[in-house]
C-alpha positions as CSV (number, residue, x, y, z in Angstrom):
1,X,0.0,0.0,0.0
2,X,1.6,3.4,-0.9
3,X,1.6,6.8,1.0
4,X,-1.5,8.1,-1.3
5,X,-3.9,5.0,-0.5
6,X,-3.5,5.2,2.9
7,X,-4.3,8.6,3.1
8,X,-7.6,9.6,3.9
9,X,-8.4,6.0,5.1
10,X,-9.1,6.9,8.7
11,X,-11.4,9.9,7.3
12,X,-14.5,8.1,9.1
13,X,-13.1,9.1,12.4
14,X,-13.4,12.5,11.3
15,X,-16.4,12.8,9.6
16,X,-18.3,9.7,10.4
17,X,-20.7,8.6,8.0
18,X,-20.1,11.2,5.5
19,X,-18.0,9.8,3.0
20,X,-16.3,6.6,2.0
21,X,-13.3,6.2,3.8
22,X,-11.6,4.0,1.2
23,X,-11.8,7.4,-1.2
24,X,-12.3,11.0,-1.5
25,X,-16.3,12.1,-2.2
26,X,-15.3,13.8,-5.1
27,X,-14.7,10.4,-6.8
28,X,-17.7,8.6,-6.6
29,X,-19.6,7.7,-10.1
30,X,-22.0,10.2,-10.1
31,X,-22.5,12.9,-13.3
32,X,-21.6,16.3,-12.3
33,X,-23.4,19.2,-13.0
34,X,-21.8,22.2,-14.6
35,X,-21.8,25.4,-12.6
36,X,-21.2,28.8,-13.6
37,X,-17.8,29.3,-12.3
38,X,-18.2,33.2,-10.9
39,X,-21.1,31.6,-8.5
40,X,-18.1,29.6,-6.7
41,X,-16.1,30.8,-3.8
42,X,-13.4,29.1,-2.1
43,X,-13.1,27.3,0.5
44,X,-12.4,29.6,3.4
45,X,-10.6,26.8,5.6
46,X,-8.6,25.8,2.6
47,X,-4.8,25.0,4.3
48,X,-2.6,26.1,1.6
49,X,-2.1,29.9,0.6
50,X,0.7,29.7,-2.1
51,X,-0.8,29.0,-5.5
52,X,2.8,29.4,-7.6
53,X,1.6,30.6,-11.4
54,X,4.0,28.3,-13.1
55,X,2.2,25.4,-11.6
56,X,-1.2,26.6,-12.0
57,X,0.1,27.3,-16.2
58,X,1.2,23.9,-16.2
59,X,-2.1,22.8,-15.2
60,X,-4.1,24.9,-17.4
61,X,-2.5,23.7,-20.0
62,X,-3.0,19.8,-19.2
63,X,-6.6,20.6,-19.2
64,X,-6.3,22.3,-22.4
65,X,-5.3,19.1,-24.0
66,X,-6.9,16.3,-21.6
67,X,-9.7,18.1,-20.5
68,X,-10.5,18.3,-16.8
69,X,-10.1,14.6,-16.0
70,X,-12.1,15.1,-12.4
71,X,-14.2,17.4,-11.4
72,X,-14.4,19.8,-8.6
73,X,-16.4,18.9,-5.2
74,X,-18.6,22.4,-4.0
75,X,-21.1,23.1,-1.1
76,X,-23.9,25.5,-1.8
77,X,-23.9,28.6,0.1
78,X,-26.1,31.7,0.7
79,X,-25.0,32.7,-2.4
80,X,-24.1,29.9,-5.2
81,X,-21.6,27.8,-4.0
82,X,-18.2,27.4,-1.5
83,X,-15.4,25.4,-2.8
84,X,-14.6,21.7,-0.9
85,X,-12.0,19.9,-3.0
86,X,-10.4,21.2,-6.2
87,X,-9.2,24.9,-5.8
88,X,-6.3,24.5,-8.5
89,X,-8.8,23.2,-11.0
90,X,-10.7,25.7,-10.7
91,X,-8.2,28.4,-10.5
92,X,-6.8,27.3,-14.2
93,X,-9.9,26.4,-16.2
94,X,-10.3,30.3,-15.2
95,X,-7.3,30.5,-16.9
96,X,-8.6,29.1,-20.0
97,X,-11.5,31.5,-19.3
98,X,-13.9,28.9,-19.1
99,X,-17.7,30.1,-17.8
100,X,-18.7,26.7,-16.3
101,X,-16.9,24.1,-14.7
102,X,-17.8,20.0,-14.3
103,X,-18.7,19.9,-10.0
104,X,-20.3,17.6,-8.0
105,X,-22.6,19.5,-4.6
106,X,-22.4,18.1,-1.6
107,X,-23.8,18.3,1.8
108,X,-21.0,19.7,4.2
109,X,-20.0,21.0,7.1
110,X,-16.9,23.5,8.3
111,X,-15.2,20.3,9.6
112,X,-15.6,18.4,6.5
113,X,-14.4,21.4,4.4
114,X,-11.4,21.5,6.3
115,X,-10.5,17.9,6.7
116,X,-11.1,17.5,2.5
117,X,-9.5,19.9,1.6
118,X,-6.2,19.2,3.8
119,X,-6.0,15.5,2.4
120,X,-6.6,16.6,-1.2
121,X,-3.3,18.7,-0.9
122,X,-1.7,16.1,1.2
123,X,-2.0,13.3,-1.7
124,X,-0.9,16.0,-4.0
125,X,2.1,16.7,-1.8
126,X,1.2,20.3,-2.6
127,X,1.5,21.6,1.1
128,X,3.9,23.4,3.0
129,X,5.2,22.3,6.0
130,X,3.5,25.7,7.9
131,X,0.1,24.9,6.0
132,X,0.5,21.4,6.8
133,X,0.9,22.1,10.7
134,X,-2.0,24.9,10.3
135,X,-4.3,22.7,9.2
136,X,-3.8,20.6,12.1
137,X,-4.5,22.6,14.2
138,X,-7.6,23.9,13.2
139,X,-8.4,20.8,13.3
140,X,-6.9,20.5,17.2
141,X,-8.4,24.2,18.2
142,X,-11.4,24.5,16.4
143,X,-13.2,20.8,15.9
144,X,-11.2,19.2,19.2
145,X,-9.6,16.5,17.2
146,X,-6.4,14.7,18.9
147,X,-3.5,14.0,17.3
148,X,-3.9,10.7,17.2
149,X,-7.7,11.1,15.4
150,X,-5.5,13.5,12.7
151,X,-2.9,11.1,12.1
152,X,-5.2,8.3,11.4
153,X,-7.3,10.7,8.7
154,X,-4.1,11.8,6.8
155,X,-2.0,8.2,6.9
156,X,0.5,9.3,9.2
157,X,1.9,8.6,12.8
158,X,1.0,10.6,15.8
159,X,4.6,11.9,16.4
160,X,4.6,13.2,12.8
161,X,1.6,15.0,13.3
162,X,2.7,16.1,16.7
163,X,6.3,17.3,15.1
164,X,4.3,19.5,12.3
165,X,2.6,21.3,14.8
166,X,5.7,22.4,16.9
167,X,7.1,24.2,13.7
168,X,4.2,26.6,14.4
169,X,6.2,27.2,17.6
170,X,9.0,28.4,15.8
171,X,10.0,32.5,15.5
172,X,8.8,34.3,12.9
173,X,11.9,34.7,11.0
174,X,12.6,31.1,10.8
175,X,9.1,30.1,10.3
176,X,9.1,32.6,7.1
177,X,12.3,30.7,4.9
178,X,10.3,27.3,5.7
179,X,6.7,29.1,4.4
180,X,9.2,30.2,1.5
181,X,10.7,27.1,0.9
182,X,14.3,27.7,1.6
183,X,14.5,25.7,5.0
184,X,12.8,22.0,4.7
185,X,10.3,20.9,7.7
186,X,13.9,18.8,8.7
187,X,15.5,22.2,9.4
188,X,13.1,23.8,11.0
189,X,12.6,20.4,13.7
190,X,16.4,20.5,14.3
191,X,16.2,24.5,15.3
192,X,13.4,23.6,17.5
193,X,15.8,23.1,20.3
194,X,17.0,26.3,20.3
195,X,14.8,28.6,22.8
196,X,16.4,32.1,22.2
197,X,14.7,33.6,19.0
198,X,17.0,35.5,17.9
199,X,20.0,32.8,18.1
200,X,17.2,30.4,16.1
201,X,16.9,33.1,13.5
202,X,20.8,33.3,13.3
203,X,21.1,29.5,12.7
204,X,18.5,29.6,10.3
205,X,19.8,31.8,7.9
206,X,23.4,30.4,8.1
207,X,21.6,26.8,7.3
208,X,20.1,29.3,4.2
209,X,23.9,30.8,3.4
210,X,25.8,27.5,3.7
211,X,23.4,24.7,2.2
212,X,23.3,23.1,5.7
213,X,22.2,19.4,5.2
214,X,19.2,18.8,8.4
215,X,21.9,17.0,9.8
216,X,24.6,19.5,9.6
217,X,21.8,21.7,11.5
218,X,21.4,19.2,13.8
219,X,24.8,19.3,14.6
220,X,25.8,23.1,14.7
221,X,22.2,23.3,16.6
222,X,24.1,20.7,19.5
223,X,27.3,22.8,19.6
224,X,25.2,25.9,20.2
225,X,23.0,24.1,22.8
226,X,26.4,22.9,24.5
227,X,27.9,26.2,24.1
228,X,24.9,28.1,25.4
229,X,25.2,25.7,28.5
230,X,29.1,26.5,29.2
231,X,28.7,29.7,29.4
232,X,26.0,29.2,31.7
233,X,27.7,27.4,34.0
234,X,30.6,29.5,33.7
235,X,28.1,32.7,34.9
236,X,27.1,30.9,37.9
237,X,30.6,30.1,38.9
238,X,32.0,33.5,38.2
239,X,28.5,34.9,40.1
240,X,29.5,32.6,43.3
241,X,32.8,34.2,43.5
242,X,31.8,38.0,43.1
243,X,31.5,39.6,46.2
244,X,27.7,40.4,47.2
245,X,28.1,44.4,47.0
246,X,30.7,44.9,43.9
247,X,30.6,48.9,45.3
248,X,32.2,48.0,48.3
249,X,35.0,46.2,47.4
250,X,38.2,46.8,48.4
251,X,40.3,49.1,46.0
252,X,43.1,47.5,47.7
253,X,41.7,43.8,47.3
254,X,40.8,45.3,43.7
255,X,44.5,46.5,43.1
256,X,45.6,42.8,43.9
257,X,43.0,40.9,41.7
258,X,44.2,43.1,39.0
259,X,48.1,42.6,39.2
260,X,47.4,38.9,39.2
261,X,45.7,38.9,36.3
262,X,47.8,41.0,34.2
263,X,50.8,38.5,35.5
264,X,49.2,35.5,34.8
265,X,47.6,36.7,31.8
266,X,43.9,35.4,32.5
267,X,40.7,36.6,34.8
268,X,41.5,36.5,38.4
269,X,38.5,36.6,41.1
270,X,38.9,37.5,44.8
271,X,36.2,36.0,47.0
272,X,37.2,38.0,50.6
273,X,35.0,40.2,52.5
274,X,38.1,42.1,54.4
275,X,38.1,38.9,57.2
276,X,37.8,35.6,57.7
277,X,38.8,32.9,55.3
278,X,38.4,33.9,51.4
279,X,39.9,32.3,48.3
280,X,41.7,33.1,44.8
281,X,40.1,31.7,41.4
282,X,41.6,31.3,38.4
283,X,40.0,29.4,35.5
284,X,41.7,28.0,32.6
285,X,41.2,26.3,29.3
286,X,42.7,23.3,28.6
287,X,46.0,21.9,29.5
288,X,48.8,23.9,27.8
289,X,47.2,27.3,29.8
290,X,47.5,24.9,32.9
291,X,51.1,24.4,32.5
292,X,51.8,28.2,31.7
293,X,49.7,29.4,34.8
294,X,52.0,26.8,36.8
295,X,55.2,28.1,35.4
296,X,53.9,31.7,36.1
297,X,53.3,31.1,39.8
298,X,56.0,28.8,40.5
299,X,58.7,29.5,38.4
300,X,59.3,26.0,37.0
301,X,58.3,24.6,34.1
302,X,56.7,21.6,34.2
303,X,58.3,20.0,30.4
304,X,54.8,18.9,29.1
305,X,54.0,16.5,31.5
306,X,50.3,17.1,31.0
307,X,50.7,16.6,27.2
C-alpha cells in the first residue's frame, strides 16, 4: 500500500458517516453538474495559501489538451456555492477563461471542508510544511480533534503530526524561509531546540547561506545548545565568586586581583570580605594554559607532563 492509498483511510473518524473512507467524495460515479464558475467561492478553511503561477500554467494547460479529467467537489452557500475539493482546478480552467466548470454538490459541514480539503493537498504533496501544521491545528483548536484522530485521517503517525505542529512554535523569522521554501520541515525540527529567538533566527539563515544538510543543522544546533550551557555554568561560577556588594570592594583587594591577572595573563577573582577565610580563582582552558599558569606562579616549568 503506498503513501496516497493510505491517506484519507481513517477519514471516518473525522467525519463519520459522511463519505467513504476508502476514497475522497469527489470520486464517486456520479454525473456532475456544470456550474457557472463566478457563482463559486473558495473554500475559506482551505490549508494552503501559495498558488505558484508556473504550476497553475502547467495545469491549465494539461486541461487544455486532456480536459478536466475530475471534477471539482462544492457546497452551496447563501450565495451559489463554496469550494470543498479542487481549488487549482478551478483556478486554471479560469485561466482558460472557461464560464462553467464540471462539480459535484455536496452536503457539508466546516469540519468536513477542512478535513477534504487538507488531504486533497496532502496526496498531491502540494502543502507546506507551515500549512501542513496549520491545518492541524484547526483541526486541534477549532473541531477538538487529537492527534492521534488527525494522524489516522491523513496516513500518518501521531509523532509526525505532533512534530508538524511544533514548527508553528518556531519565531517568525525562521518560520518565514520554511513558508518560502528555503528551509525543509527537517530544518526547522532541528532548530526547534533552540529557545532564544534571535540565536534560532541566526542558525536559520546560516543553514540558508551554507546549504546546511538537516543534519549539519542538527549538529551546529548541539554545539550551540552545549555552548549556550558552558557559558551558563561558567556565569554561575564566576557569580559565586563575586562579592555580594561589587561597590564596596576593596580598592586594595581590587588592586591585587588586577596585578594577578595582568601577571598571569587570565581573569583572576577574589572571594574575601576584608576577614575571615576567602579564596583566589583562576579558571583556565585546557591543558597547555595549565602548565603556563603553573610556570607563572612557581617559576618552573613543568616539560609537558600534561601533554
Amino acid at each position: 500500500m503506498t503513501r496516497n492509498d493510505r491517506l484519507g483511510r481513517g477519514l471516518g473518524a473525522l467525519l463519520g458517516d459522511y463519505m467513504d473512507t476508502t476514497q475522497l467524495p469527489e470520486a464517486r460515479e456520479e454525473s456532475p453538474a456544470r456550474l457557472p464558475v463566478r457563482l463559486i467561492a473558495p473554500n475559506p478553511y482551505q490549508p494552503r495559501r501559495a498558488f505558484p503561477p508556473d504550476e497553475l500554467t502547467e495545469l491549465a494547460a494539461s486541461i487544455r489538451a486532456n480536459g478536466l479529467i475530475q471534477p471539482i467537489l462544492v457546497r452551496k452557500a447563501a450565495k451559489g456555492y463554496e469550494m470543498v475539493a479542487g481549488e487549482r482546478r478551478l483556478r486554471a480552467v479560469k485561466q482558460l477563461g472557461w464560464s462553467e466548470i464540471p462539480a459535484q454538490v455536496r452536503d457539508a459541514d466546516d469540519r468536513t471542508l477542512l478535513v477534504l480539503a487538507l488531504v486533497e493537498n496532502l496526496q498531491r504533496e502540494e502543502l507546506g510544511p507551515l500549512e501542513e501544521a496549520d491545518g492541524y491545528h484547526r483541526l486541534r483548536k477549532v473541531f477538538g480533534h487529537t492527534q492521534q484522530e488527525i494522524a489516522d485521517a491523513v496516513g500518518k503517525s501521531r509523532s509526525a503530526v505532533a512534530n508538524m505542529l511544533r514548527l508553528r512554535g518556531l519565531p517568525p523569522a525562521v518560520r518565514r524561509m520554511l513558508a518560502e521554501g528555503t528551509l525543509s520541515k527537517g530544518h526547522g525540527r532541528a532548530l526547534l531546540g533552540i529557545a532564544e529567538a534571535r540565536q534560532a533566527a541566526d542558525l536559520a539563515r546560516r543553514a540558508v547561506v551554507a546549504g546546511w544538510s538537516v543534519r549539519e543543522t542538527e549538529q551546529q544546533v548541539r554545539q550551540a545548545i552545549e555552548q549556550a550551557r558552558q557559558e551558563k555554568t561558567k556565569e554561575a561560577e564566576e557569580a559565586k565568586d563575586r562579592p555580594e556588594d561589587a561597590g564596596t570592594v576593596d580598592p586594595a583587594i581590587d588592586f591585587l586581583r588586577n596585578a594577578l591577572a595582568e601577571h598571569l595573563g587570565t581573569r583572576v577573582t577574589i572571594g574575601w570580605k576584608g576577614e575571615g577565610k576567602g579564596a583566589i580563582r583562576i579558571p583556565f582552558d585546557g591543558a597547555r594554559q595549565l602548565e603556563q599558569l603553573f610556570a607563572a606562579i612557581t617559576g618552573k616549568d613543568t616539560g609537558g607532563f600534561l601533554d
